[in-house]
C-alpha positions as CSV (number, residue, x, y, z in Angstrom):
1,X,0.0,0.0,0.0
2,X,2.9,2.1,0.4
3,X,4.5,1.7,-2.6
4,X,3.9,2.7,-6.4
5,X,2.0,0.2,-8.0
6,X,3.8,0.4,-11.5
7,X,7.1,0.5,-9.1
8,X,6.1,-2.4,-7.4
9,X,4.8,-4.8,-10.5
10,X,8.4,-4.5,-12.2
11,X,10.1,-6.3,-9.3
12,X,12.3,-9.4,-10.6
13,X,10.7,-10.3,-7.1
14,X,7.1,-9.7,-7.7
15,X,7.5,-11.1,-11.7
16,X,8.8,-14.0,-10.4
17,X,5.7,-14.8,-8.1
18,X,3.2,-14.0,-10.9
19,X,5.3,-16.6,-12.8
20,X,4.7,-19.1,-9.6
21,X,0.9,-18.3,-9.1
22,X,0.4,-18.9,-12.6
23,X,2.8,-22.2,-12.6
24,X,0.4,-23.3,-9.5
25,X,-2.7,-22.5,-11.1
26,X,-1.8,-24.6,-13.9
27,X,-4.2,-27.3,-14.5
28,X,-1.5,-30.0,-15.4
29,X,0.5,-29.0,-12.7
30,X,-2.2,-29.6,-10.1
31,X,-2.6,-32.7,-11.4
32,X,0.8,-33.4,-10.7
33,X,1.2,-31.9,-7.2
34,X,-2.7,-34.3,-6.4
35,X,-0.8,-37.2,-7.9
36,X,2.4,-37.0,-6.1
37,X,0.9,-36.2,-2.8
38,X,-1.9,-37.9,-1.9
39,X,-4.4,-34.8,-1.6
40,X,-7.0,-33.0,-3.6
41,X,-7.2,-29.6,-4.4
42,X,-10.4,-27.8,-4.8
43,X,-11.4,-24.1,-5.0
44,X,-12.9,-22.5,-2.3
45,X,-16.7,-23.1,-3.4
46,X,-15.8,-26.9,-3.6
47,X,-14.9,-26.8,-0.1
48,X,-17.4,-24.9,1.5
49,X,-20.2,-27.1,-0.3
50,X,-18.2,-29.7,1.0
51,X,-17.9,-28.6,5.0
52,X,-21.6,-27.8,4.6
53,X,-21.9,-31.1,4.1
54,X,-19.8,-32.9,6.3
55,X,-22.2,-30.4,9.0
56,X,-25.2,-31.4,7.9
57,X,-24.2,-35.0,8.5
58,X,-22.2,-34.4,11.8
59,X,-26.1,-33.1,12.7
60,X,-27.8,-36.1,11.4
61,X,-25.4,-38.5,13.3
62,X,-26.1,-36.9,16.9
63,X,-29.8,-36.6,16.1
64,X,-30.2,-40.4,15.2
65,X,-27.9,-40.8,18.5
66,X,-30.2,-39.1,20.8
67,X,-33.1,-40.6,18.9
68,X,-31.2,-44.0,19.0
69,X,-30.5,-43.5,22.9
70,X,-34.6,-42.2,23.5
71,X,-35.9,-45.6,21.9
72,X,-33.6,-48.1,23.7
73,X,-34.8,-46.2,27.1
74,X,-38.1,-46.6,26.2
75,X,-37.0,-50.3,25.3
76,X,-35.5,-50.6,28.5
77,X,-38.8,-49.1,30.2
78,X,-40.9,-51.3,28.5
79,X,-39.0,-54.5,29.2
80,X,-39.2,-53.5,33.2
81,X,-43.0,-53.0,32.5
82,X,-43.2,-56.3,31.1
83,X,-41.2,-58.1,33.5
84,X,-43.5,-56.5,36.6
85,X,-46.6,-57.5,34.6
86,X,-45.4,-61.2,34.0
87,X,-44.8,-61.1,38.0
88,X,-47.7,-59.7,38.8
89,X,-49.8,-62.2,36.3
90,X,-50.5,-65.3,38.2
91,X,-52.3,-63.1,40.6
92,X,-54.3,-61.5,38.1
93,X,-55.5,-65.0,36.8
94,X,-56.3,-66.2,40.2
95,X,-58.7,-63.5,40.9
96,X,-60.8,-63.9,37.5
97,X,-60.9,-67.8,38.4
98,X,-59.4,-68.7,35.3
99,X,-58.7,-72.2,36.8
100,X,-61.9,-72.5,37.5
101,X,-62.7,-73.0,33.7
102,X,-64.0,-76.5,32.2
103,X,-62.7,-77.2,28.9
104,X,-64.9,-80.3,28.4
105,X,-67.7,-79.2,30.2
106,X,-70.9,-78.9,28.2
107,X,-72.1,-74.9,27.2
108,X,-74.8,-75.9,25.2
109,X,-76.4,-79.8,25.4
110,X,-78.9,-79.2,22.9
111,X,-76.0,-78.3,20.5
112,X,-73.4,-80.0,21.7
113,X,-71.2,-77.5,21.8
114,X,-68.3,-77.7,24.9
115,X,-67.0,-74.8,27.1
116,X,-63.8,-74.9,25.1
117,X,-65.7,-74.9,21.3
118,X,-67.7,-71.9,22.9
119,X,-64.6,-70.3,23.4
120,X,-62.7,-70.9,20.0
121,X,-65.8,-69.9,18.0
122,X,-65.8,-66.5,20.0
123,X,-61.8,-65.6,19.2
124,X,-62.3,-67.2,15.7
125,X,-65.5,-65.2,14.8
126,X,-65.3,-62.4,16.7
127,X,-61.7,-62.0,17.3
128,X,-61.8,-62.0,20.7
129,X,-59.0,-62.0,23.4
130,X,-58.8,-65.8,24.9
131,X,-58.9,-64.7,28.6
132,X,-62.4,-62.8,27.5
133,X,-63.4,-65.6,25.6
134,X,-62.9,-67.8,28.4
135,X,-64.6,-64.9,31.2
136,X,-68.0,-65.2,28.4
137,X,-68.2,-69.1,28.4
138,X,-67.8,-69.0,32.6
139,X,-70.9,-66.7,33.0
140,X,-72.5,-70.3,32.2
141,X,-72.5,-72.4,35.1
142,X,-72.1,-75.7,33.3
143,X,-68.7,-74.3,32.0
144,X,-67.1,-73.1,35.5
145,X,-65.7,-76.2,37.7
146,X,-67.4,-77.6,40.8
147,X,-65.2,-77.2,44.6
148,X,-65.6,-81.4,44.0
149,X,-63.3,-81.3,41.1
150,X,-61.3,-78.1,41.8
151,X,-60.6,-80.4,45.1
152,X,-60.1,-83.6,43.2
153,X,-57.6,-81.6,40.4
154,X,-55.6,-79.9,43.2
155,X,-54.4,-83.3,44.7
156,X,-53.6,-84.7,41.6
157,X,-51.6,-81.7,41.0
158,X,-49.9,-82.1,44.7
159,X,-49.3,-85.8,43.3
160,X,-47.8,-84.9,40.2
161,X,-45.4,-82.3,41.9
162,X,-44.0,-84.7,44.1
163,X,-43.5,-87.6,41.6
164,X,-41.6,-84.8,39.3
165,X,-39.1,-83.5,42.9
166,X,-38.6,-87.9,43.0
167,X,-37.6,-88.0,39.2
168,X,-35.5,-84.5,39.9
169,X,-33.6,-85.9,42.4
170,X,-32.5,-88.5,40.5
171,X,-32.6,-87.2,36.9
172,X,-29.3,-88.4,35.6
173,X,-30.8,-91.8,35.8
174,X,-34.3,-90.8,35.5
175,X,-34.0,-89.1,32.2
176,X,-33.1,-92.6,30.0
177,X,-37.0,-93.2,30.7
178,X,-38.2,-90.1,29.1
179,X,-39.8,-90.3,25.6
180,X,-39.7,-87.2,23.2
181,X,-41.9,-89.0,20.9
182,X,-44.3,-90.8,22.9
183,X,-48.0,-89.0,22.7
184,X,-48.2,-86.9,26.0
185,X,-52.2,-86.7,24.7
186,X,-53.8,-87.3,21.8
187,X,-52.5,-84.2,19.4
188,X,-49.4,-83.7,21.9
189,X,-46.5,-85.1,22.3
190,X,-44.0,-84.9,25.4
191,X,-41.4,-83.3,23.4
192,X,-44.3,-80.4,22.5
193,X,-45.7,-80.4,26.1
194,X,-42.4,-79.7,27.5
195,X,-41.7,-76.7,25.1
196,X,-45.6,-75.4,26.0
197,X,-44.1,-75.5,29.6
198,X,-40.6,-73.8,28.5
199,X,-42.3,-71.4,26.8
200,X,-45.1,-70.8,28.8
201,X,-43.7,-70.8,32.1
202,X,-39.9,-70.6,31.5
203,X,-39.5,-74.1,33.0
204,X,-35.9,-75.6,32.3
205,X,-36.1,-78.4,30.3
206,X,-35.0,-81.4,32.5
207,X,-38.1,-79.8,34.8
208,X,-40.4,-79.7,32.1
209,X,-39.3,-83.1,31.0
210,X,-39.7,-84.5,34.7
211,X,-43.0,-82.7,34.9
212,X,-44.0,-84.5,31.7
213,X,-43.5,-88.1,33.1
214,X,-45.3,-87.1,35.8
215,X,-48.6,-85.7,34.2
216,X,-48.3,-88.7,31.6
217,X,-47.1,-92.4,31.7
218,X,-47.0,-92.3,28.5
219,X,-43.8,-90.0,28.4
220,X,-41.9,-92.6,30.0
């Protein structure tokens, strides 16, 4: 600024750079200097379209990561909520005297349809939840289980628990008598009834295999 343009353009210095800037603007020469090291040069639009981009991304990443960490929190939440409801769910069945319920009882004589027919027809027709079919078909007498049989049922359930702590107790041997194959009932066999009971009631298998025998000879 403080010295004569027309001065200052006839520098051998000044010459000499105007010579570079143009050597280095060059289009074959930048080629060259990309080539030999490892870079890419771009003009200043290039790059700021680029940084905008590498922004706008940088955004996008910590908004899917806060979205990412909000969802497995609800996940989270909801697997506690789960947990205390599977807890809390034999209690809930025991109050609406779910065990109560006759499968082969008669609902309707005349049209000989059974407690458990009533029920399928109900979620098959009408889509309706099993536990409210089952509550529908009870509001019949003839489909909700006498204290007689509810008597009768609970000490064959005492008897099958303790034959299945016997087997348990010696299961290494015990288990050579179990049969996968064999029907547990008619459209069951032990193998299935013993992934119902896994599945169900998270009962390990050797349990639900013991428990088997002991609802059914025919598993042994």
């Amino acid at each position: 600024l403080f010295l004569d343009h027309h001065f200052l353009i006839k520098l051998p210095t000044a010459r000499n750079l105007r010579r570079a800037m143009s050597l280095v603007n060059d289009r074959e020469t930048i080629l060259n200097m990309e080539e030999s090291s490892g870079l890419k040069f771009m003009d200043m639009d290039e790059y700021n379209t680029n940084m905008d981009y590498i922004n706008s991304v940088t955004k996008k990443k910590a908004l899917g990561k806060t979205i990412m960490e909000q969802a497995l929190a609800d996940i989270k939440k909801m697997e506690e909520e789960t947990e205390q409801y599977r807890q809390e769910k034999p209690k809930l069945d025991a109050s609406l005297d779910l065990d109560k319920f006759c499968h082969m009882c008669m609902w309707s004589k005349s049209q000989e349809i059974t407690c458990a027919n009533r029920v399928k027809a109900l979620m098959e027709t009408y889509d309706t939840p099993r536990r409210t079919a089952i509550l529908s078909a009870m509001r019949k007498d003839s489909c909700r289980k006498s204290d007689k049989v509810l008597a009768k049922e609970g000490k064959q359930k005492h008897q099958i628990q303790v034959m299945e702590e016997e087997l348990m107790k010696n299961w290494a041997e015990n288990k050579k008598d179990y049969c996968g194959q064999c029907l547990w009932e008619e459209r069951m066999t032990c193998d299935q009834r013993v992934s119902f009971l896994n599945t169900r009631y998270n009962l390990p298998f050797d349990r639900g295999k013991a428990t088997a025998m002991a609802e059914s000879k025919r598993c042994t």
